[in-house]
N, C-alpha and C positions, 0 to 999 in steps of 0.2 A: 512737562505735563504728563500727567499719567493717561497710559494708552487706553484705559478703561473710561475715563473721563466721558460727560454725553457730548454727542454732537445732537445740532440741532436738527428737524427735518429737515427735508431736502426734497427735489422732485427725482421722478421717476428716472431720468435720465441716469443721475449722479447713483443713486442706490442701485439700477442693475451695473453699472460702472464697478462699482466699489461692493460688492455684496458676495458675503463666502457665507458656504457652509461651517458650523462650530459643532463643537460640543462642549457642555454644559457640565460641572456636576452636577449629582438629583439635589443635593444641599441648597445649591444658588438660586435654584428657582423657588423664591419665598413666594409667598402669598397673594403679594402687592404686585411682583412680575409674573406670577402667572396668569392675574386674573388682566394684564396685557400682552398677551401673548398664550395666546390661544390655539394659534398655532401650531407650535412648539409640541413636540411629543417624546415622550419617553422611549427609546431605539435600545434599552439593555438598562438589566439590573444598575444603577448609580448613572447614568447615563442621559443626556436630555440631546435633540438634536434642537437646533436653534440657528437665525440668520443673523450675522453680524456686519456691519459697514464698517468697514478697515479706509480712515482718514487719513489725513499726511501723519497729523499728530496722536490720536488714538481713535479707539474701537468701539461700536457702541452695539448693542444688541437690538434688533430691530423689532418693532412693536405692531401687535394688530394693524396699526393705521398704516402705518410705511407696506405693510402689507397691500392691504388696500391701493393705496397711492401706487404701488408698479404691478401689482398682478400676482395672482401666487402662483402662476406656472413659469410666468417670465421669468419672474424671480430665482425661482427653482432652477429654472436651465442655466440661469447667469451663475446664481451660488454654484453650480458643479463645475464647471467653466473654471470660473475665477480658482476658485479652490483645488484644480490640478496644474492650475500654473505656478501656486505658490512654491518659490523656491525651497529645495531640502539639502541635507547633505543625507549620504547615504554609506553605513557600511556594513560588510559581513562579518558576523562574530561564529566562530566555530566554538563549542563547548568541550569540555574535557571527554565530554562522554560522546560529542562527536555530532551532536546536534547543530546544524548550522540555524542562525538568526540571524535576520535583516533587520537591522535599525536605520530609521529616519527620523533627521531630525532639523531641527533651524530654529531662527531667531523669533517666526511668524507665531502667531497666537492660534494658528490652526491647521498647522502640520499636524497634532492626530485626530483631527476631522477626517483625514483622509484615510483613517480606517472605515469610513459610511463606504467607501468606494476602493475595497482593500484589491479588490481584483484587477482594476486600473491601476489603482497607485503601482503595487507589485509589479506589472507593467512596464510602468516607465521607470521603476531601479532596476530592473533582471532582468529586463527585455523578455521576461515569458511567463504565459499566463499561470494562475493558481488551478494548483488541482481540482476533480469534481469535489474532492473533499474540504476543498478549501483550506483555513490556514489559521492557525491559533495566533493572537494576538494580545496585545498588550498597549495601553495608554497612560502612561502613570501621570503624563504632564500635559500641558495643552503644547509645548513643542515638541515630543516626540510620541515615535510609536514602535514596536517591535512585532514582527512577525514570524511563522514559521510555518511554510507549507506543509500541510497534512502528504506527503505522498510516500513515506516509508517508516519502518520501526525508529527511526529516533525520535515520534512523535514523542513518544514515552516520556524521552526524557528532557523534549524540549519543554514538556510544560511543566517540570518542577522546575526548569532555569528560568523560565517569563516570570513564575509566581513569583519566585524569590529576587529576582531582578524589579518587577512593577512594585513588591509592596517595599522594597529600599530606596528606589526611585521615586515614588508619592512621596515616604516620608523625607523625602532632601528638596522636593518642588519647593515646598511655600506658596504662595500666592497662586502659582500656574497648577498645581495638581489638579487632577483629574481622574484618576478612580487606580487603587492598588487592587483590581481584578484582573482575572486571565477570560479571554474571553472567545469564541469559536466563531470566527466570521464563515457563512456558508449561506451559499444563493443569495446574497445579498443583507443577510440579517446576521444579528451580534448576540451571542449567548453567551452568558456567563457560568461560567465552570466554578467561580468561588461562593462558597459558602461562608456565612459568619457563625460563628454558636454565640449566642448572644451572653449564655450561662458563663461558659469558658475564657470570653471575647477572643477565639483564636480564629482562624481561618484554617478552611481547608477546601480540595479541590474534587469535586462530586461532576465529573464527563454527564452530560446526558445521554441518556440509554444508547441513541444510535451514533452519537460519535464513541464511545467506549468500544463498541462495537466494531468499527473503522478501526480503532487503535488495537485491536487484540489482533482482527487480521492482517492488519500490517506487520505488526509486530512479527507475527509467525512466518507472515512471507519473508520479510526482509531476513530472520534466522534464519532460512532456510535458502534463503541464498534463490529466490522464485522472481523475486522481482527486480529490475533496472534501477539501478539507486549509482548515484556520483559516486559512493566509495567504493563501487566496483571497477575502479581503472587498472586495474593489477592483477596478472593473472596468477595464479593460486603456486604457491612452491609443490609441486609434486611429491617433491622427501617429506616436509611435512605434512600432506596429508595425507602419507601411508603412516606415519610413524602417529598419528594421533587415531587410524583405525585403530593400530595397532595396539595402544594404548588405552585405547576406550573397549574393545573388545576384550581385552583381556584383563579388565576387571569388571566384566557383565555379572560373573557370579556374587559378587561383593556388592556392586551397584548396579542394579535391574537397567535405570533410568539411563547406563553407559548405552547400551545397546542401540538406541533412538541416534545416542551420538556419533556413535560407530556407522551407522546404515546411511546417515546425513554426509558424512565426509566420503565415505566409500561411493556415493551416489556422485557425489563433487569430482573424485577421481575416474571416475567411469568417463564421465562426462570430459573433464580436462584432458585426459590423455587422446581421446580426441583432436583435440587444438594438435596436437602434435605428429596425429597418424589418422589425418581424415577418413582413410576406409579400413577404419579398424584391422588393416591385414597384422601387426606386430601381437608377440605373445602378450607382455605387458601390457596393452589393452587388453584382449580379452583376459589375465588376469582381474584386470578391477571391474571389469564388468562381471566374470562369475563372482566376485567377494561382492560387489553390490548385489546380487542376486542371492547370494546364502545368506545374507546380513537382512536383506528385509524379507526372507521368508522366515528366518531366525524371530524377527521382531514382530512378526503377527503370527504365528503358528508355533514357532518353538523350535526347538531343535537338539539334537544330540553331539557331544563332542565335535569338532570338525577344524579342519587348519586352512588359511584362505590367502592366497598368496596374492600378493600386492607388487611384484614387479621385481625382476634379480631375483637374487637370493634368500628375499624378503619375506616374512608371513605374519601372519596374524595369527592364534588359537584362539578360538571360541568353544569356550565350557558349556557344559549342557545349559539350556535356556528352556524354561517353561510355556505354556503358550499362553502367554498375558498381554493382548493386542492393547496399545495404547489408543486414547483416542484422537487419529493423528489422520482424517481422512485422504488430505492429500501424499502423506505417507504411502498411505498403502495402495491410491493407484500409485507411485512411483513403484513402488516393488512390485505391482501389477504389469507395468508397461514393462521393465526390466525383465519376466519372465516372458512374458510373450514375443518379448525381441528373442530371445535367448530360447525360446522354444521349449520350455519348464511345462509340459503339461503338467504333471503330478502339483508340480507349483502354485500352478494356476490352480489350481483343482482344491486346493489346502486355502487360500486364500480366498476362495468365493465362498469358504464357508465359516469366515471370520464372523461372527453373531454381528448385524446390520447395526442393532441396538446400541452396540460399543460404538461403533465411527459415527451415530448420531450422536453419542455425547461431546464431540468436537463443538466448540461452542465458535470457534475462529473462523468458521466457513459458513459460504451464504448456500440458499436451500440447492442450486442448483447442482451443487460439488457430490451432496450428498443421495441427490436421486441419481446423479452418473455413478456412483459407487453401486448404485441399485442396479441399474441397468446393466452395469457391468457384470456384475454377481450373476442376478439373472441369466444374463447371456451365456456365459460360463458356466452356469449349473445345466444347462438344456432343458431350461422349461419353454414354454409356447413360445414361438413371436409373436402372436399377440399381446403377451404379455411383456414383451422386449421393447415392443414398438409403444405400448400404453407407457413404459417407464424413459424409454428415450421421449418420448413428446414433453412428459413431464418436464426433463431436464432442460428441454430447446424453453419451457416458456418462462420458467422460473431462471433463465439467463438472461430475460429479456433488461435492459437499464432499469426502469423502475423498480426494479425487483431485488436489487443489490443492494447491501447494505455493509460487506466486510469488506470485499476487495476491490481498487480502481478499477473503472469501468475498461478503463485503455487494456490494463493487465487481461478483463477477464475477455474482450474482444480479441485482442492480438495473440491471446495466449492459451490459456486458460479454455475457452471453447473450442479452438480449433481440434481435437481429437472428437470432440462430440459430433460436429461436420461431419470428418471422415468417418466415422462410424454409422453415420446415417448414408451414405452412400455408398458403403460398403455393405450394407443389411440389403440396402434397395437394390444389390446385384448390378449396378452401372459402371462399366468401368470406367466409362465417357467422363463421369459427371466427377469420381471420384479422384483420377487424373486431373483436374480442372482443380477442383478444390483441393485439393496435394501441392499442387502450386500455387493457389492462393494463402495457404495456412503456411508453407513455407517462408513467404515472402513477409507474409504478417510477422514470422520469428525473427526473420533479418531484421527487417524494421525496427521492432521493437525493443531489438538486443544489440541496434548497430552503436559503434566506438566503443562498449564495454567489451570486458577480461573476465566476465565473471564465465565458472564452470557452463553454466547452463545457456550462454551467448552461441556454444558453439554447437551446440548440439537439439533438434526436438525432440526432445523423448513421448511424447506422446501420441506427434504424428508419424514418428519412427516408427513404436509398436502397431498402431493402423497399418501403416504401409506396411511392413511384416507381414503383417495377416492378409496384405491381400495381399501381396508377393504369393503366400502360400495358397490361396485361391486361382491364381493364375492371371490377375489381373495386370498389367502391363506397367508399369512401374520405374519411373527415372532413376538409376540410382549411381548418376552424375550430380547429384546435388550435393553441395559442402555438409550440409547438415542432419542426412540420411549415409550413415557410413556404411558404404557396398558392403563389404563383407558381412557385417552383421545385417542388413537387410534380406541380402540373396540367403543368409544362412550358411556362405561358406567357412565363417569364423569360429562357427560353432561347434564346443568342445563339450566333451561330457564336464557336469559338476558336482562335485560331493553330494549325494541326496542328505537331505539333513535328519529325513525317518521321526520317527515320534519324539517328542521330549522325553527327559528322564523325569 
């Protein structure tokens, strides 16, 4: 007997017993069953959500009345019930491009029902919850479903493998298909990413405004090595990332665009050689720390001629460079916090008067990134503190959760804000408080960087440069912590470094 077959009513008992959540295509609901089932509502482009009674022998879709007859709240709590116990098989697909997806799937007619409740189901296959961002999805059949947690750069590329995966998968369903869309599960609701051109009949994939959004700054983060992602268990080869400054810098004059590359990995080695001489007392740190220091004042100011040695015998040349600031906001406090540790006034001094207007055209950063680059500039030009403190509060409230829309919230609590902390208690002259918060924003970077290899696990660069500066204030300052490297804090590490002087 086919599973579709009707059963006949039944009482209340049996249907919250036997009653799951489905989904529908928008095709199946003709005329004749919509105008019984009233119910029923549309949850996403092609998409109908609907109650089905799962018999010994088949399956029947349940009607206005059967409604009626058990309740529609009951109903509702049994359907969600039933339908997280239905057995799945579950497994991890990694993609070429490195994109991990979770598929579920089974014999049941409503294994991708349980994308309604993708934040559960993910759940109980990974044992861990979906990001704030949630998680791109796919249903091509009524037995499975694919997903993919929004939480780093391979969003990118997970959603050209769903698209292409869902619409090959609908066309080999037959009878069980269910919709060849990619679709955005988040807070609970399902949006569709695909487009038809009805002219063309081709498909394509149109992000809505604020997950695009989410995908650009992940994207950026995860290039830049800012945020905790699984394929940072391996710590970085040291030869090769001098030997790729080396080779990105030295062909800056040829390709502008090397330079960004060059300042990225140098910024990587500053930081890694670390892992390996906790209080920066060895040469070879402090060389990668001054080459991260002339590479990102090279990349937003310019510079002249200059050689940047990377450890031994090693060096990098860097040909004259123009002063053409990319729009790379988080760049340039990196090259910020880098001089301040490193004690670069003139540095500092060339980089608070990078034009405001370039590092707002960073479109990958949410507003709060961008009034701290104010506030920074500010601060370093020596205009008022009134005006330091009107641009700091900006920053504090435009970080607030609701207010983000590029980077995870975890990233920009654990991470990501805690320099703005210390800077507010370092303005307000306490050392009390700013002690306190020194240790809390530290402990937020352990956290949030513990079992990872990645460059930036072992080191804060932001609340390192804070602590710096109040080191130089005379504020009282731990600097026994794995992650504030003594010598470069106290300043004893500190070497002179090539000035880079005007561009040619």
């Amino acid at each position: 007997m086919n599973r579709d077959d009707a059963l006949e009513p039944t009482d209340a008992a049996e249907l919250l017993r036997g009653v799951h959540a489905r989904l529908l295509p928008l095709a199946a609901l003709t005329p004749e069953l919509s105008g019984a089932m009233r119910y029923a509502r549309v949850v996403a482009d092609g998409l109908v959500f609907a109650y089905a009674l799962d018999g010994p022998t088949s399956v029947r879709i349940l009607t206005d009345r059967d409604v009626e007859v058990a309740g529609l709240q009951e109903l509702g709590r049994a359907a969600y019930a039933n339908l997280m116990r239905v057995p799945a098989e579950y497994a991890e697909v990694v993609t070429e491009e490195g994109a991990r997806l979770h598929s579920v799937y089974g014999d049941s007619h409503f294994v991708a029902a349980k994308a309604l409740f993708l934040s559960e189901a993910a759940r109980q296959v990974t044992g861990e919850p979906l990001p704030d961002a949630g998680a791109l999805v796919v249903v091509p059949s009524r037995h499975n479903l694919v997903f993919h947690p929004i939480g780093d750069g391979s969003v990118a590329d997970a959603v050209n493998a769903l698209a292409a995966y869902a619409l090959g998968a609908h066309e080999d369903s037959g009878r069980g298909a269910l919709s060849p869309q990619v679709y955005w599960w988040h807070a609970g609701a399902l949006t569709s990413l695909t487009v038809f051109d009805e002219q063309t009949r081709t498909f394509s994939l149109r992000p809505p405004p604020q997950l695009l959004a989410m995908m650009k700054g992940l994207v950026r983060l995860d290039g830049a090595g800012r945020i905790a992602t699984r394929t940072a268990d391996k710590a970085p080869d040291l030869g090769e990332l001098a030997s790729s400054i080396a080779e990105s810098a030295g062909r800056c004059d040829r390709d502008p665009a090397a330079l960004g590359g060059a300042f990225g990995a140098a910024v990587a080695l500053a930081h890694a050689r670390c892992a390996e001489d906790p209080d920066a007392a060895g040469i070879d740190t402090w060389d990668a720390w001054a080459t991260a220091v002339q590479l990102g004042s090279a990349l937003f100011v310019g510079a002249q001629p200059q050689q940047c040695h990377l450890g031994g015998e090693r060096t990098a040349q860097l040909p004259a460079t123009p002063a053409d600031p990319p729009a790379d906001a988080r760049a340039w406090l990196d090259a910020l916090y880098l001089a301040v540790v490193c004690r670069q006034t003139d540095r500092i001094d060339r980089l608070c008067r990078v034009p405001p207007a370039r590092l707002r055209e960073d479109d990958s950063v949410d507003a709060y990134v961008l009034h701290w680059v104010d506030t920074l500039q500010t601060y370093f030009s020596r205009r008022s503190m009134d005006e330091v403190v009107e641009k700091l509060l900006a920053t504090m409230e435009s970080s607030m959760p609701e207010g983000l829309t590029h980077a995870p919230k975890d990233f920009v609590n654990r991470i990501d804000y805690q320099p703005v902390a210390l800077f507010h208690r370092l303005v307000s002259g306490d050392p009390n408080a700013f002690a306190e918060t020194l240790t809390e924003a530290l402990a937020e970077h352990s956290g949030y960087w513990s079992g990872s290899a990645a460059p930036r696990a072992r080191l804060a660069l932001g609340p390192l440069a804070m602590a710096s500066m109040a080191y130089e204030r005379g504020f009282p300052v731990d600097a026994e912590h794995p992650c504030l490297p003594a010598h470069l804090l106290d300043g004893k590490r500190i070497e002179d470094i090539p000035e880079s002087g005007d561009p040619a």
